[in-house]
Structures are given as structure tokens and as C-alpha cells.
C-alpha positions in Angstrom: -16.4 62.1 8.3 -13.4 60.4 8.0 -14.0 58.7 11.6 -17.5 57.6 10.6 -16.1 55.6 7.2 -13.8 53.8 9.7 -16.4 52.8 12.0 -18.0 51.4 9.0 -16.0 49.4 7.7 -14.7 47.9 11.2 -18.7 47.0 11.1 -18.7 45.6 8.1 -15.5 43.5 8.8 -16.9 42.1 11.8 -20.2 41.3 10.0 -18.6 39.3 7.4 -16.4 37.7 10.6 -20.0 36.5 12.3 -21.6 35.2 9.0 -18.7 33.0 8.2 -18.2 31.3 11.6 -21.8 30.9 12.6 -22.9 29.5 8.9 -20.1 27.5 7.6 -20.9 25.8 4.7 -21.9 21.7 5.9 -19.8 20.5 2.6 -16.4 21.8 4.5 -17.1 18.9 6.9 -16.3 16.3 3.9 -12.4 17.5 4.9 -12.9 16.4 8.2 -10.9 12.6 8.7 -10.4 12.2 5.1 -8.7 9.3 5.7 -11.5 7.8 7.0 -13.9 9.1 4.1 -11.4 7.7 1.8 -12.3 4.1 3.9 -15.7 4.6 4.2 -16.4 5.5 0.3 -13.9 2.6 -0.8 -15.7 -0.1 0.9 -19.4 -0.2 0.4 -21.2 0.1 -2.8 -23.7 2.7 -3.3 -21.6 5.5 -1.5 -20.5 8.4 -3.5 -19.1 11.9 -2.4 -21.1 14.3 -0.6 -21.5 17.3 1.9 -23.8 14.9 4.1 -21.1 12.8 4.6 -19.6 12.8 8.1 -17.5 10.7 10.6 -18.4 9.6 14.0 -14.7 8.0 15.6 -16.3 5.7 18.7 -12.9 3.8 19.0 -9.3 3.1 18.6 -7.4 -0.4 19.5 -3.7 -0.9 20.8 -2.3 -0.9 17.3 -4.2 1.8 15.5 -7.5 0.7 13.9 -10.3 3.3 14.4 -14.3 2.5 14.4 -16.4 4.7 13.3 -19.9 5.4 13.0 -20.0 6.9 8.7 -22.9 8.7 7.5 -23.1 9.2 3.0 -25.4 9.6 0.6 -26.3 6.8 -1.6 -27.6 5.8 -4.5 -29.4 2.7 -3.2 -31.5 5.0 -0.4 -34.4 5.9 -1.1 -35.8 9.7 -0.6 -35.3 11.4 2.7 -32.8 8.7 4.0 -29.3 8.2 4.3 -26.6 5.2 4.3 -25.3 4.5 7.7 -22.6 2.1 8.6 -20.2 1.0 11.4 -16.7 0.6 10.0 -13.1 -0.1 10.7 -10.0 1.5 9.2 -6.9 -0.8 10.0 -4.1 1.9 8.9 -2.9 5.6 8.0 0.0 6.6 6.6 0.4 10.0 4.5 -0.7 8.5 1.4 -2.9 5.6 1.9 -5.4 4.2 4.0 -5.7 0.3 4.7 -8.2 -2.0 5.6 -9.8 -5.5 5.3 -12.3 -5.4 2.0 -15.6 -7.0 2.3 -15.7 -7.7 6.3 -14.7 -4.2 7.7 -18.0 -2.6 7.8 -22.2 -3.2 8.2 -24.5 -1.1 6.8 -27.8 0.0 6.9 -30.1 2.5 4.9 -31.3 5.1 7.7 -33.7 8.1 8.6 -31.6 11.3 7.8 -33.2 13.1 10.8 -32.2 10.4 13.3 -28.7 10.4 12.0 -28.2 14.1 11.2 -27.0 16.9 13.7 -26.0 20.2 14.4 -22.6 18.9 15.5 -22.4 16.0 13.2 -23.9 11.9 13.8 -25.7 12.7 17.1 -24.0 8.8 19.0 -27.7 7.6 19.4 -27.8 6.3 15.7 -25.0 3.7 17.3 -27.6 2.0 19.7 -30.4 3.0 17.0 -29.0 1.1 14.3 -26.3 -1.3 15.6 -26.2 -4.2 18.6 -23.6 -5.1 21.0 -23.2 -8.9 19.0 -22.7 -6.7 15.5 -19.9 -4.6 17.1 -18.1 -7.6 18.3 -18.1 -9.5 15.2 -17.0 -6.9 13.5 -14.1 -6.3 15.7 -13.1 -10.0 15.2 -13.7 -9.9 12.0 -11.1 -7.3 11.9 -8.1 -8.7 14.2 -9.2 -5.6 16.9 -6.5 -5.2 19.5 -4.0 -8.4 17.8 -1.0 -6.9 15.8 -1.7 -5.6 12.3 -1.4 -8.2 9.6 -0.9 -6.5 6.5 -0.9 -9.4 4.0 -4.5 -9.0 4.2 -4.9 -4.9 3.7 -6.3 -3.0 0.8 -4.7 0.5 0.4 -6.7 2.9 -0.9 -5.3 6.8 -1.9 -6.6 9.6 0.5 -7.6 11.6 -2.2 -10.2 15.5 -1.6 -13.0 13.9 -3.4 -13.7 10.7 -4.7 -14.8 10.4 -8.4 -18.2 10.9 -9.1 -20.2 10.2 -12.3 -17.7 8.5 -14.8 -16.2 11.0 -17.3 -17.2 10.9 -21.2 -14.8 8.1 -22.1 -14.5 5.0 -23.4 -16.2 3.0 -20.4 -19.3 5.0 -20.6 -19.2 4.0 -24.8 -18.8 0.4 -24.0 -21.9 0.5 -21.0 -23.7 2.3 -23.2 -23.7 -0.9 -26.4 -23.4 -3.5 -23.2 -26.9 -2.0 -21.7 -28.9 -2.5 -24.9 -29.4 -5.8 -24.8 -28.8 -6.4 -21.0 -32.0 -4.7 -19.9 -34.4 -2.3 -21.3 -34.1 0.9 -19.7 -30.5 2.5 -20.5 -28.5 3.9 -17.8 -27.6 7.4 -18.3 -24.3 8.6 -17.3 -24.4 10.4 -14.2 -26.0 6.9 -13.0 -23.0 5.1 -12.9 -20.3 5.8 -9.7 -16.8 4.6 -9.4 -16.6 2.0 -6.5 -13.0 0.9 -6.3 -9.7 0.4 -8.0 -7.1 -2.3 -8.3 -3.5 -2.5 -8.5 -3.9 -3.6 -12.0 -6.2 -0.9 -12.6 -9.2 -2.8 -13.1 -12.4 -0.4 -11.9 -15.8 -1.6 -10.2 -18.5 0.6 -11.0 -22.3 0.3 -9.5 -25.0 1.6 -11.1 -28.7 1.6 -11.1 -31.9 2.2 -13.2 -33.5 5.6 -12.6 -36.3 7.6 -14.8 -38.0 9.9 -14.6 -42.3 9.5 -13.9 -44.7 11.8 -15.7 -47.7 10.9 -13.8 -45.6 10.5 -10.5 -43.6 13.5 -11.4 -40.5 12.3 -9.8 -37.8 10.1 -10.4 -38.1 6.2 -9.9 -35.3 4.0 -9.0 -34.8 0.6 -10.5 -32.5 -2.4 -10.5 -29.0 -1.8 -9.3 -25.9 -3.5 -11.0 -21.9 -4.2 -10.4 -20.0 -3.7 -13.7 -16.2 -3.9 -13.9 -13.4 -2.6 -16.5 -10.2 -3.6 -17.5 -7.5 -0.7 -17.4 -8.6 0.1 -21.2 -11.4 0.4 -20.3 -13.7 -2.4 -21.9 -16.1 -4.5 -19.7 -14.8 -7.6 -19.1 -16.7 -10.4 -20.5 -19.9 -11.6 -18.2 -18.7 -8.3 -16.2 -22.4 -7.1 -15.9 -23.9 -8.5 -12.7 -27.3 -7.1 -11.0 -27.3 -6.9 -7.1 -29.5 -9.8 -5.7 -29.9 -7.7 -2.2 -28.9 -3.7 -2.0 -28.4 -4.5 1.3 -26.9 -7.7 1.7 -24.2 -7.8 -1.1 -21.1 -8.5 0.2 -21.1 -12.7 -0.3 -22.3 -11.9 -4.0 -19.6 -8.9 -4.4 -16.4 -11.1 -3.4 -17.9 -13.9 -5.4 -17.8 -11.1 -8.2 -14.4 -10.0 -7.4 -13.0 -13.8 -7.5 -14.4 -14.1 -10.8 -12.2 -11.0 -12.2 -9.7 -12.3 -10.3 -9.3 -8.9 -8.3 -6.7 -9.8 -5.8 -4.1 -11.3 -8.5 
């Protein structure tokens, strides 16, 4: 009897064993490279935190830098679909990662099946989505295989998960009066994401519209929008600004950032 409880629970131990390492959970992959998540969520709006999110590495130059293919969910995609990008991380250290802001990636919204796997970004959503000329202007835009030149990096903390839907705090009070006369429909909470952080502690959110559609019975997406606080938390003056092209933003975001004087 005693026998036949041992063999039991040596079955049920290997059980448990098999379940765990054939059906591992696909948000444990979010702690794969998280120094190139923290790269890849830091440097295009829309991106927020998510067990779809993976890293492809095609690359590494002389001095370090690493291209990769980065697959997120997004608030600009529309159902079914994904944000895919090519982008370039300039630096690791323990802490922080660096890169270039506004040049070191391209981006593209994308057909989850084509760019989802059962090892990760299958490397045919490179040649889908991206051209030789891209990939070359990218690496030059980037100082690929020249010494690093870190006057021009932007650290960004290496954090487990970036910040998702902003907390119940002052900055959601002040978008909250700031939206009633800015456009009609109010944005709810969970509708604004953290984009980035300065030194100073001013924070770029994005945002966008979204209801839900009786007749439709689903929700609808709307106008998308940059908004930025000061370290207290108010919104600057003018510091509502909607996004002319979800998927051409970046002249209109460093114009945005220059206003704020972002770098200073």
C-alpha cells in the first residue's frame, strides 16, 4: 500500500514537471532582453507593456549597439494586429539602457499572425515589413559600427514592467478639467499610457479616444493625443497636442518635445 502511494505521487510530480515546461505561460517571455523592452517601450508612442511583446536580436556592431526586430501591443492598432518595429539600442549597463530618441527605430502596424510564433517573431516579418534601404538608414542614422557618442544618448531605467494606465493622481484630475473643453468625448483613465520620462521629471503621456458602440457592440477607437506634465504634475500650458499621423509622428513629436524644452 505503502508502495502504491509512492508511485503516486512520483506520477503526480512528473505530471506537474510536463505541464509546466510544455505550457509556459507566453507573459514570462516579457523577461526575456528586458533591456531591450525597456528600449523598445521608451521610444515609440503607442507601446505599452504586454505578454505579446517579444524581441527578435538580428544584429550587433563593433561597439555594442543591437538591432532588433520588437513586436508590442498598442493602442494605435487596430483589432487583430500588432505594432512591429526595427530598432536600435546603443548601450547596456546594469541600470540603464541608451539610445538615440526619435531616429532609432521604424515602425509599422502589423498582422499578429504573420509576426507571431511558436518560438517567438518568426525572421520573415523582417523581409515582410522592412527593406534593405530602411535598414541602412537606420544604421546611419544611428552611428552603426563608429565609436559610441554619448552626448547624444537617452538613458532609460531597465525596470520588470513599464507603467501602464496612470494611477489616480493628480495628472489624471488635471486631464480630466483639460479634456472638457478640448474635445468632446472624455478620455477615461485606463486610456492614457506613460510614454517617457525626463531628467527633470517631466512625463509624456499618449492617449486616445475610445467608446464603447451599442449598435456595433464593440469598442471604437478615436483621435489619439501627446500630453505632457511637469514633475507636479499639472499639464503644461498648450501641452495637449493630437497626433496628425499615428504612424508618422516622429517630426511632429520632437517638434513637441522642443516646445517643452525636453532636452534642457
Amino acid at each position: 500500500m505503502k508502495l502504491k502511494k509512492i508511485i503516486l505521487l512520483l506520477i503526480l510530480i512528473f505530471t506537474v514537471i510536463f505541464i509546466t515546461s510544455c505550457f509556459v505561460p507566453s507573459y514570462e517571455q516579457i523577461w526575456v532582453h528586458p533591456e531591450l523592452h525597456a528600449v523598445g517601450i521608451n521610444s515609440m508612442l503607442g507601446v505599452y507593456c504586454d505578454e505579446e511583446n517579444a524581441v527578435l536580436i538580428l544584429e550587433e556592431d563593433y561597439y555594442g549597439r543591437v538591432l532588433f526586430i520588437y513586436r508590442a501591443a498598442s493602442v494605435f492598432t487596430n483589432d487583430g494586429n500588432s505594432q512591429i518595429a526595427l530598432v536600435i539600442s546603443q548601450k547596456t549597463d546594469e541600470k540603464y539602457s541608451y539610445f538615440y530618441p526619435d531616429v532609432n527605430y521604424v515602425t509599422y502596424e502589423a498582422d499578429r499572425g504573420k509576426i507571431s510564433g511558436y518560438n517567438g517573431i518568426p525572421i520573415e516579418a523582417l523581409t515582410e515589413y522592412f527593406t534593405t534601404e530602411q535598414i541602412e538608414i537606420l544604421k546611419m542614422n544611428n552611428d552603426w559600427n563608429k565609436p559610441l557618442n554619448e552626448e547624444k544618448f537617452f538613458s532609460v531605467e531597465i525596470y520588470d514592467v513599464k507603467p501602464g494606465s496612470i494611477v489616480y493622481d493628480k495628472r489624471q484630475n488635471e486631464l480630466r478639467l483639460a479634456t472638457v473643453n478640448f474635445y468632446p468625448n472624455e478620455l477615461a483613465p485606463n486610456e492614457m499610457e506613460l510614454f517617457i520620462t525626463n531628467a527633470k521629471g517631466d512625463a509624456i503621456f499618449f492617449a486616445r479616444q475610445m467608446w464603447y458602440d451599442e449598435i456595433l457592440k464593440n469598442y471604437m477607437k478615436g483621435d489619439a493625443y501627446l500630453i505632457i506634465f511637469d514633475k507636479d504634475g499639472n499639464i503644461y500650458e498648450d501641452g495637449i497636442e493630437k497626433i496628425i499621423n499615428l504612424w508618422d509622428y516622429e517630426e511632429q513629436l520632437i517638434a513637441f518635445k522642443n516646445r517643452f524644452n525636453w532636452y534642457e
